[in-house]
C-alpha positions in Angstrom: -11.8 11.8 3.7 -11.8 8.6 2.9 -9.1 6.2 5.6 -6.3 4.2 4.0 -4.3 1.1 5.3 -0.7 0.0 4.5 0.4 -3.5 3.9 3.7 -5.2 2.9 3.7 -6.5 -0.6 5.2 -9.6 0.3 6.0 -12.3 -2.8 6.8 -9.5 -4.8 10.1 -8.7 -5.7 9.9 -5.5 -7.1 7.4 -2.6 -8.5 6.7 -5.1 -11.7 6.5 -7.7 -9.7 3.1 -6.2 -8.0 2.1 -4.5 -10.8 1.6 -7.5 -12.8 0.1 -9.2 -9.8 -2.1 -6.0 -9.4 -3.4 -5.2 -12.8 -4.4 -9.0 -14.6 -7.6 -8.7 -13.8 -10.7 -6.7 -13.5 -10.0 -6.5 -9.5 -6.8 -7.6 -7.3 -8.4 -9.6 -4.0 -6.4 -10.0 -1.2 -7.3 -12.4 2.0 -7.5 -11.1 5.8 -8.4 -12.9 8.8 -10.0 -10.3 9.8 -12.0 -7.2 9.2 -10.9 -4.3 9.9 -13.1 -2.3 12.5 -13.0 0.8 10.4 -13.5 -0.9 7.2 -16.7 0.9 6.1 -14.5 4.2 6.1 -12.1 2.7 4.1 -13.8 2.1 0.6 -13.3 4.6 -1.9 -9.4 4.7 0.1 -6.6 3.2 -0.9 -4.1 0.4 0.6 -0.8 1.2 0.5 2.1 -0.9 -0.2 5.5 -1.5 1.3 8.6 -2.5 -0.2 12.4 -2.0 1.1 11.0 -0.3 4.2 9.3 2.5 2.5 5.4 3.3 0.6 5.8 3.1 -2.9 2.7 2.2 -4.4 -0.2 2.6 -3.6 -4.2 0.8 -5.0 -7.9 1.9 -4.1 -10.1 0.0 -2.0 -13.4 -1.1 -4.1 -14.7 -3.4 -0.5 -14.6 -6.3 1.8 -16.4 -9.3 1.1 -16.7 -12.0 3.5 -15.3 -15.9 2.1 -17.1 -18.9 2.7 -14.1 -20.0 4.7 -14.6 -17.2 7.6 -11.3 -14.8 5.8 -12.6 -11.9 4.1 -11.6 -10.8 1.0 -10.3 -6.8 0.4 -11.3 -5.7 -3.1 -8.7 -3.5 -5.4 -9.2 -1.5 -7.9 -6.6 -3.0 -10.5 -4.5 -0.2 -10.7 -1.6 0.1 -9.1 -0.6 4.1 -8.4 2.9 5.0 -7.6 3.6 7.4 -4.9 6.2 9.5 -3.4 8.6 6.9 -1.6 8.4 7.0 2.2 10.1 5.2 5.0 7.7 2.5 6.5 9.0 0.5 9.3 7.6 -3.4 8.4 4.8 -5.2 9.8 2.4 -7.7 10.0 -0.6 -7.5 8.9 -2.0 -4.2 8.2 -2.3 -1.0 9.7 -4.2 2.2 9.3 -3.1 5.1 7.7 -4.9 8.5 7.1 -5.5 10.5 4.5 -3.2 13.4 5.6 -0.1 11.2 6.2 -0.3 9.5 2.7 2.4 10.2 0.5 1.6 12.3 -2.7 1.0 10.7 -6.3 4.0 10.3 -8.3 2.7 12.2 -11.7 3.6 10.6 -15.1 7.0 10.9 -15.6 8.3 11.4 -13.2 10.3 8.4 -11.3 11.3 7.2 -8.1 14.2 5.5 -8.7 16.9 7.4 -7.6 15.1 8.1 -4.4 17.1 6.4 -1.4 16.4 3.3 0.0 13.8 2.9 2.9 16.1 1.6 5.5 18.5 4.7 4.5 16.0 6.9 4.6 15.0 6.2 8.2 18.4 6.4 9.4 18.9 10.1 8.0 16.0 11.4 9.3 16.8 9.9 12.7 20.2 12.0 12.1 18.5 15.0 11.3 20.0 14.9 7.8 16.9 14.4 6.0 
């Protein structure tokens, strides 16, 4: 099973927003300072996105490539896949997340938007209500 990272989708102010961003091209790069330890297990994975505290999106790893600048470069498939929202505390830079405690696909049709906010979300479960 392939292992997956999570990242916030900082600039972007929505889903649109990141789509767009996501899917000009024939691959989305993104830069990191570093790579990641496990990155060899994570091609063929996908990074996941963060927005309003929660997962919501999620697009497949194609590589890493290393810049002439000493950054390396993460490769996206341009795609961007919507999944089942779930809380996400924020951080920097990116962590790993595997394959069992991904969030599901949303299928066609069906949408997320009445799903409750991230932050919300956290604080029910915390109650117990969720």
């Amino acid at each position: 099973m392939p292992l997956h990272m999570t990242k916030i989708a900082f600039r972007s102010k929505n889903l649109d927003t990141l789509r767009a961003w996501v899917e000009k091209g024939p691959e989305a790069h993104m830069t990191t300072r570093y790579l990641p330890k496990r990155h060899e297990e994570m091609v063929g994975g996908s990074l996941y996105w963060i927005m309003d505290h929660a997962l919501v999106a999620r697009s497949e790893i194609l590589g890493f490539e290393k810049r002439d600048d000493g950054r390396w470069t993460i490769r996206l498939a341009p795609r961007l896949v919507r999944v089942e929202p779930r809380p996400k505390r924020a951080h920097q830079g990116w962590r790993y997340l595997a394959d069992e405690d991904a969030p599901r696909d949303l299928p066609e049709g069906e949408d997320h938007g009445d799903v409750l906010p991230g932050k919300m979300m956290n604080k029910l479960i915390r109650l117990g209500l969720v």
